[in-house]
KEMIPA-64906 format. One record per residue (C-alpha): residue number from 1; residue in three letters; x, y, z. Coordinates in steps of 0.25 Angstrom, whole numbers. Each point is the difference from the previous one (the first is absolute). Layout:
! KEMIPA-64906
<r><k>NUM</k><r>Ala</r><east>X</east><north>Y</north><up>Z</up></r>
...
This chain:
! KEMIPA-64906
<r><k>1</k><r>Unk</r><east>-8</east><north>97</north><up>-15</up></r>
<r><k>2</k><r>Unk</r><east>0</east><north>-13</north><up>7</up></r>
<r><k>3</k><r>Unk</r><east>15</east><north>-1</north><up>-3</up></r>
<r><k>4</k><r>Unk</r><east>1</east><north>13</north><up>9</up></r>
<r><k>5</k><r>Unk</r><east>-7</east><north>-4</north><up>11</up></r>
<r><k>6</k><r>Unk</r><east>8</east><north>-14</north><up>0</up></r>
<r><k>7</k><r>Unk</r><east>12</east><north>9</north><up>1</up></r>
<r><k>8</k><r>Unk</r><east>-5</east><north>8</north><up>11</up></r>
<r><k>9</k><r>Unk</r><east>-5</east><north>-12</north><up>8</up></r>
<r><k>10</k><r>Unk</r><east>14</east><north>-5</north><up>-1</up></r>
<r><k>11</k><r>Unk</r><east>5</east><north>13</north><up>4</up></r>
<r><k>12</k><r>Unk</r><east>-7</east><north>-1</north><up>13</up></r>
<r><k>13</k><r>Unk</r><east>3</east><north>-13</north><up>4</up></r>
<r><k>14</k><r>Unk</r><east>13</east><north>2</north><up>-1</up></r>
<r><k>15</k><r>Unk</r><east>1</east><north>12</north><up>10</up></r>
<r><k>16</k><r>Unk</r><east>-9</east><north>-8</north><up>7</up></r>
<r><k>17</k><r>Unk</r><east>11</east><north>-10</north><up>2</up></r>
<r><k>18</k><r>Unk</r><east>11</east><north>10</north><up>1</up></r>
<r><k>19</k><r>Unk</r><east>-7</east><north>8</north><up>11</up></r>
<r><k>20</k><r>Unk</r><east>-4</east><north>-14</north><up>7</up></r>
<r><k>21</k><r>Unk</r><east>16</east><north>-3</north><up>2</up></r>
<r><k>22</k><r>Unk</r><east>3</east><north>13</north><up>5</up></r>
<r><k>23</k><r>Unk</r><east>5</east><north>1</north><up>15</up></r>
<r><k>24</k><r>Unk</r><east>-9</east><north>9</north><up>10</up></r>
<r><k>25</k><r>Unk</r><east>4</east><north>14</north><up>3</up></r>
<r><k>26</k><r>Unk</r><east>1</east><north>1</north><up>14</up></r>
<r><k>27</k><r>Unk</r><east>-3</east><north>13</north><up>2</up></r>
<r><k>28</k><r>Unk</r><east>-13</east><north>-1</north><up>-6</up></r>
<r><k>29</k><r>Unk</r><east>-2</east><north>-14</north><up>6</up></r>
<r><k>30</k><r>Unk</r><east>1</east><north>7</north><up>14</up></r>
<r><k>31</k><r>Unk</r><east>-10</east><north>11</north><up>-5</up></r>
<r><k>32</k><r>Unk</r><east>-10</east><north>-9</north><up>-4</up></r>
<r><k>33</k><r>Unk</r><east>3</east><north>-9</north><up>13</up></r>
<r><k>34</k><r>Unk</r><east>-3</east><north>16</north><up>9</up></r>
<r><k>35</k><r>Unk</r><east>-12</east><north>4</north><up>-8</up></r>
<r><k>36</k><r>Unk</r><east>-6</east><north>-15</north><up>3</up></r>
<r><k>37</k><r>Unk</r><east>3</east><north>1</north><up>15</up></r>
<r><k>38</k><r>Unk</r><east>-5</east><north>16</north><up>0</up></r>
<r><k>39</k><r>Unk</r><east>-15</east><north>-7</north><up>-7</up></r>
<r><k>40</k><r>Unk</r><east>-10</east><north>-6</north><up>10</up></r>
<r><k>41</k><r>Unk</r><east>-3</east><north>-15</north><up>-4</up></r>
<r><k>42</k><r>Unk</r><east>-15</east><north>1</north><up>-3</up></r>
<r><k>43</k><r>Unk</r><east>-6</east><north>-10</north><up>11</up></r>
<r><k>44</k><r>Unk</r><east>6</east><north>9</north><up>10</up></r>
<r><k>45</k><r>Unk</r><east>-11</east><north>5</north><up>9</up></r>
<r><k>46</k><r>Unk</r><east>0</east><north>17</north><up>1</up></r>
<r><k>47</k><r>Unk</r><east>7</east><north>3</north><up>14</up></r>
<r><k>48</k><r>Unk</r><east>-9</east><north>5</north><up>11</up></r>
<r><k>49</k><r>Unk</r><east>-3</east><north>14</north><up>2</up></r>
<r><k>50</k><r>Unk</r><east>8</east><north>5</north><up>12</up></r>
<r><k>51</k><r>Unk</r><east>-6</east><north>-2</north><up>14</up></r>
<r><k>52</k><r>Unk</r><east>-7</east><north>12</north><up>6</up></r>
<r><k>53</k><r>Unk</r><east>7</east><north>0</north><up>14</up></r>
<r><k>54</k><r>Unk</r><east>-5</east><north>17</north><up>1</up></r>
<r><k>55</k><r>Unk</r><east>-13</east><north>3</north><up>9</up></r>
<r><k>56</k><r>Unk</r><east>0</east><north>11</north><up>-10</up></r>
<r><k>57</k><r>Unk</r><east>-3</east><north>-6</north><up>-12</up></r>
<r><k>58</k><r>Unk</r><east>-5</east><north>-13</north><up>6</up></r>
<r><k>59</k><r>Unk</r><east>-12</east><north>6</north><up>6</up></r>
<r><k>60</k><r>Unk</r><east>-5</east><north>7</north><up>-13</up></r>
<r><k>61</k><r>Unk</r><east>0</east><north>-14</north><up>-7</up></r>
<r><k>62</k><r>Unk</r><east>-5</east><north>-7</north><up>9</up></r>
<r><k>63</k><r>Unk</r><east>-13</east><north>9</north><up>2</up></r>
<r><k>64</k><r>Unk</r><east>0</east><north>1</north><up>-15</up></r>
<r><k>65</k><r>Unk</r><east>0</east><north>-16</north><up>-2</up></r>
<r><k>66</k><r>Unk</r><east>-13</east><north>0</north><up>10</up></r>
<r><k>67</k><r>Unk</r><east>-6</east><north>11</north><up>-8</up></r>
<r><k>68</k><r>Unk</r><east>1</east><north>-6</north><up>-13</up></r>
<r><k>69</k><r>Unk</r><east>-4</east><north>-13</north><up>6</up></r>
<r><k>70</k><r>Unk</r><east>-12</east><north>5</north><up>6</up></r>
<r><k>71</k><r>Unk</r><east>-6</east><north>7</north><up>-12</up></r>
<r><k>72</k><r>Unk</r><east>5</east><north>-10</north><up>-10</up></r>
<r><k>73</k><r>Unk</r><east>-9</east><north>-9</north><up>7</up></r>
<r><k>74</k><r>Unk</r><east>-13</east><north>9</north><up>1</up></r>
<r><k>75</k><r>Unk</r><east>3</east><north>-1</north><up>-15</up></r>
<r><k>76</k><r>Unk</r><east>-2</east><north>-14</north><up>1</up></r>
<r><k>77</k><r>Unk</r><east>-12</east><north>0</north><up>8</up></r>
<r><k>78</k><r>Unk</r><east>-8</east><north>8</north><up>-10</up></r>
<r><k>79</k><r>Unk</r><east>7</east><north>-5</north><up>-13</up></r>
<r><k>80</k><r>Unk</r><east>1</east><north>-16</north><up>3</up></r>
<r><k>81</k><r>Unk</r><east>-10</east><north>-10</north><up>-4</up></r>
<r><k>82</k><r>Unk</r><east>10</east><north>-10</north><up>5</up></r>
<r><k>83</k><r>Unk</r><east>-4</east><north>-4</north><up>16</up></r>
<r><k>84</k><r>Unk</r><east>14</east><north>-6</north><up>5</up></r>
<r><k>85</k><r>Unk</r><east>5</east><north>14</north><up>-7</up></r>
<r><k>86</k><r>Unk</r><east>-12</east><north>7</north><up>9</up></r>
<r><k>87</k><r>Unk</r><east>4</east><north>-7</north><up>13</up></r>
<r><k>88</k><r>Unk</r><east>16</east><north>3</north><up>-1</up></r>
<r><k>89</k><r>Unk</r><east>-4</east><north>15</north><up>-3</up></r>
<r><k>90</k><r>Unk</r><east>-7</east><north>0</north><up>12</up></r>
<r><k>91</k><r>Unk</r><east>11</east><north>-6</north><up>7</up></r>
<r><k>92</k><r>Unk</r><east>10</east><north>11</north><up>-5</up></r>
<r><k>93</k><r>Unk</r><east>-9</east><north>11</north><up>5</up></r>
<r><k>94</k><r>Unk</r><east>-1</east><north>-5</north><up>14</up></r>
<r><k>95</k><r>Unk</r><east>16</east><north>-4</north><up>1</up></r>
<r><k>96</k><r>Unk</r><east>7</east><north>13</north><up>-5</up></r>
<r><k>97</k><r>Unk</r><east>-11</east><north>9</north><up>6</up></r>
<r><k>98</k><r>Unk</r><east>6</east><north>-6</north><up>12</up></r>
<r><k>99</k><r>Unk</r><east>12</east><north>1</north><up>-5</up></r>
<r><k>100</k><r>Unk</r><east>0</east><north>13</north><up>-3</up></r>
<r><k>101</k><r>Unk</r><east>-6</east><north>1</north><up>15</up></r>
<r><k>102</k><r>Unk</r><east>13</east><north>-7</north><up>6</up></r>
<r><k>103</k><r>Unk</r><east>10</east><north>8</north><up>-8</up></r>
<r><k>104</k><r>Unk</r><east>-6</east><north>12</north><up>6</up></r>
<r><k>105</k><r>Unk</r><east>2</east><north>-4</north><up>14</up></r>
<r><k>106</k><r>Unk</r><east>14</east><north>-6</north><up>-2</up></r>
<r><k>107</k><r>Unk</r><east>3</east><north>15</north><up>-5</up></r>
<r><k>108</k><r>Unk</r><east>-7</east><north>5</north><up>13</up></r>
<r><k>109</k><r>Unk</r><east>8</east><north>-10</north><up>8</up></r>
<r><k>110</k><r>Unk</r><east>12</east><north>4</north><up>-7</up></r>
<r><k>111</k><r>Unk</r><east>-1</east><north>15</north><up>4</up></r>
<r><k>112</k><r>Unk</r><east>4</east><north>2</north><up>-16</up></r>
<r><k>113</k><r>Unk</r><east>-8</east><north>13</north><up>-4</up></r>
<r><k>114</k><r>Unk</r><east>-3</east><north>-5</north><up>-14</up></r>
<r><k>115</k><r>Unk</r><east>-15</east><north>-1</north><up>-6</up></r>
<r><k>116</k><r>Unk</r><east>-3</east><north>-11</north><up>-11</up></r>
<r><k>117</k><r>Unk</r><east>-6</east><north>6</north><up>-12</up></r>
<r><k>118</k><r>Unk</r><east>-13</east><north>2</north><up>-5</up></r>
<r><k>119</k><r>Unk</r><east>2</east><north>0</north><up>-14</up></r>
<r><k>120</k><r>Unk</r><east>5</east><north>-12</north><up>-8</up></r>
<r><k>121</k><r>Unk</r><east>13</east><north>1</north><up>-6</up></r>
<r><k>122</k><r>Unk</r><east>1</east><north>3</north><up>-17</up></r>
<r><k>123</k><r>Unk</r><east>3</east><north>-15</north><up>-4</up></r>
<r><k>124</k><r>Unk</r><east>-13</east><north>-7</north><up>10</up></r>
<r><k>125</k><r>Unk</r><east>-10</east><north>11</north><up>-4</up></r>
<r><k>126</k><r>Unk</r><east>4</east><north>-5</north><up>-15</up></r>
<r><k>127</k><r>Unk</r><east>1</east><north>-14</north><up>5</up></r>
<r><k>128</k><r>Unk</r><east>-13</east><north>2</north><up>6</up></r>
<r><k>129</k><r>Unk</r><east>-6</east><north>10</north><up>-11</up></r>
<r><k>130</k><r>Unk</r><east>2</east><north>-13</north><up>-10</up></r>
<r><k>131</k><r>Unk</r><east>-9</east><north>-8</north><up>7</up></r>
<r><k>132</k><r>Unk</r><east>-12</east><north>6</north><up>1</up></r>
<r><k>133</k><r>Unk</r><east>3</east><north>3</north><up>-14</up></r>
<r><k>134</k><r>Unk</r><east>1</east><north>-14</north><up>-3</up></r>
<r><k>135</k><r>Unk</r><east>-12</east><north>-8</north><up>-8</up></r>
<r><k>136</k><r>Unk</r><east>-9</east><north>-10</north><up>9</up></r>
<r><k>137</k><r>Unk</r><east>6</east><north>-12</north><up>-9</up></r>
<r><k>138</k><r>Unk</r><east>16</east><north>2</north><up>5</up></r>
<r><k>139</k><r>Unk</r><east>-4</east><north>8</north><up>12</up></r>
<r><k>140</k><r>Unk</r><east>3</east><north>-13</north><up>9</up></r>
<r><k>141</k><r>Unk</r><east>14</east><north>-5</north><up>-6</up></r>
<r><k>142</k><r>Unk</r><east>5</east><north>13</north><up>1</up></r>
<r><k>143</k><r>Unk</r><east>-5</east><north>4</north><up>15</up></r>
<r><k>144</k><r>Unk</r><east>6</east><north>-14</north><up>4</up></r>
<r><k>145</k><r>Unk</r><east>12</east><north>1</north><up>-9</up></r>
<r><k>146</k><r>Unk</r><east>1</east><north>17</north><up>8</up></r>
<r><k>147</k><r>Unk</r><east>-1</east><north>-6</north><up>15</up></r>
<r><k>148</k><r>Unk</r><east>12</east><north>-12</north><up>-4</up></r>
<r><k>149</k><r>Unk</r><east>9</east><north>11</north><up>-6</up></r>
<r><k>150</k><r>Unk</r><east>-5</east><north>11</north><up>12</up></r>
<r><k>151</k><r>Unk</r><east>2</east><north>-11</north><up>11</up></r>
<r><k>152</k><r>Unk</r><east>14</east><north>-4</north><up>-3</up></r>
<r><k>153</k><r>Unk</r><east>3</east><north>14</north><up>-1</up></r>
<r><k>154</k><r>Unk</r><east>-6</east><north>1</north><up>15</up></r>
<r><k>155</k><r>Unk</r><east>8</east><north>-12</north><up>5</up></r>
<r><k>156</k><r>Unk</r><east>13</east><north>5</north><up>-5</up></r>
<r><k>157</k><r>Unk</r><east>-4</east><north>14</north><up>6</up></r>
<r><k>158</k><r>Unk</r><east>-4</east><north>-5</north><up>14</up></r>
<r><k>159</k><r>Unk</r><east>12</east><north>-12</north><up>1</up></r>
<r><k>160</k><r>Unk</r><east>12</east><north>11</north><up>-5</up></r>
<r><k>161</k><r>Unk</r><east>-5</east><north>10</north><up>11</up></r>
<r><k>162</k><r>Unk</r><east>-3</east><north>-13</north><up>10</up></r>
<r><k>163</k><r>Unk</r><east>16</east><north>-3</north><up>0</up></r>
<r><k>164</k><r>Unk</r><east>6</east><north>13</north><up>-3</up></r>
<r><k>165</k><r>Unk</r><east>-10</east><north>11</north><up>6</up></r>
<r><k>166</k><r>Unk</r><east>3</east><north>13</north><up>7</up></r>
<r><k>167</k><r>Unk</r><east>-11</east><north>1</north><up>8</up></r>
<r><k>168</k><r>Unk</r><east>-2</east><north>-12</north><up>10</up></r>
<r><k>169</k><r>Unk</r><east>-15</east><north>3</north><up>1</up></r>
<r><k>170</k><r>Unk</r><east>-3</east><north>-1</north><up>-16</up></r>
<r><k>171</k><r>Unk</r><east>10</east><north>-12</north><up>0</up></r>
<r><k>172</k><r>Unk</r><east>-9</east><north>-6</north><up>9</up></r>
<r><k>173</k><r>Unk</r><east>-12</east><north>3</north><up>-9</up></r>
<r><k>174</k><r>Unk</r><east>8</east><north>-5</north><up>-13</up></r>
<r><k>175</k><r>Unk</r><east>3</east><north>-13</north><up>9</up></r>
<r><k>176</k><r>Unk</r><east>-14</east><north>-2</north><up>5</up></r>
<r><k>177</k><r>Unk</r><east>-6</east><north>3</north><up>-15</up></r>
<r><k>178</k><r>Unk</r><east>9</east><north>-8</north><up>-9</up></r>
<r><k>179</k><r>Unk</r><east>-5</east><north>-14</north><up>2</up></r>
<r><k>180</k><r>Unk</r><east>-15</east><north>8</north><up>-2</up></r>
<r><k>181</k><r>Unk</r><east>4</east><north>4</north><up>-13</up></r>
<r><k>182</k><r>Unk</r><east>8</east><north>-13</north><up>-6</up></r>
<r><k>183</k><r>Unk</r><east>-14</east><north>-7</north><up>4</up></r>
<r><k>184</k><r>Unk</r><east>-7</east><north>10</north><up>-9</up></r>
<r><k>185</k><r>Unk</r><east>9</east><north>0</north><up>-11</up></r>
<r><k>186</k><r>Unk</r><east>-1</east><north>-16</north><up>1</up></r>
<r><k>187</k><r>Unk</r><east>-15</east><north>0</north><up>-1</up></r>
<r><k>188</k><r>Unk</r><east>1</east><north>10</north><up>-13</up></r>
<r><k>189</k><r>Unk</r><east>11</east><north>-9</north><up>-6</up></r>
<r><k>190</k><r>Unk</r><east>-9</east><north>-13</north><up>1</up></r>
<r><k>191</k><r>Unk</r><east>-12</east><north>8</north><up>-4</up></r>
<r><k>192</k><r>Unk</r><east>7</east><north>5</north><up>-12</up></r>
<r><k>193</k><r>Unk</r><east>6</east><north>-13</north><up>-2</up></r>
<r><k>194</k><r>Unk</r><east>-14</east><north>-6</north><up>-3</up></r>
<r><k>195</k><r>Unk</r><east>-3</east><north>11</north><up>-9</up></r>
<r><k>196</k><r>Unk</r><east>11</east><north>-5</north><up>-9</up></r>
């Protein structure tokens, strides 16, 4: 038996060999090369959704980002044992109710006719649903891990609509409300940062 697997070892080697010696075929050479180029390269960051530049979809998200913002953070107010948690909750609650206050007079400013809604979209009330759902131990990593994700996604909102907007009165609100939100995601990224 050992005398059959010397053989078959053998056997391999030399088609081993063989197969080394062999000169690329060139047409699958350039499939591989296409399929390679057609792959992202793993360290490639996602691209960036699309900039809102609509008044239409811009104001329902925007007004739906302060909603989200605002109860998330009453969340936080009755949930959190954690003071610095406490204080930025309150922060939230007083900056995107004005927010919220601003928007609506840039609409009237405007002279669009839309109405922000009242109701927050599917994917917040689940974003928000999960954490009041969430247990007293994890609650502050993942309020503080919500308002870093929420607040880039603000940013990009309001800095897309402030360079390509259709409505020069919301473009002004996206302007003036942009540097207000990096300054929140900031203070939820060192925040979540030390809870590491």
């Amino acid at each position: 038996m050992s005398r059959h697997l010397l053989i078959a070892g053998a056997c391999i080697a030399a088609l081993s060999l063989a197969a080394c010696g062999q000169k690329a075929d060139p047409a699958a050479t350039d499939t591989v090369a296409a399929d390679q180029a057609a792959m992202p390269a793993a360290d490639v960051a996602p691209a960036a959704p699309a900039a809102v530049t609509m008044a239409t979809d811009f104001v329902p998200m925007a007004a739906a980002s302060d909603m989200f913002e605002i109860e998330a953070a009453k969340v936080a107010q009755t949930k959190s044992t954690n003071a610095e948690v406490k204080k930025f909750a309150a922060e939230m609650i007083a900056a995107h109710t004005k927010s919220s206050a601003d928007l609506k007079k840039a609409i009237a400013d405007s002279g669009q006719t839309m109405t922000p809604p009242a109701a927050l979209p599917a994917d917040k009330q689940a974003m928000l649903d999960s954490l009041k759902a969430a247990d007293a131990a994890g609650f502050d990593k993942m309020y503080v891990d919500g308002q870093v994700v929420a607040h880039q996604e603000a940013l990009n909102l309001m800095q897309g609509y402030a360079d390509g907007g259709d409505v020069p009165a919301l473009k002004a609100f996206a302007t003036a409300t942009a540097p207000v939100v990096k300054g929140h995601h900031d203070m939820a990224k060192m925040m979540a940062d030390k809870m590491m």
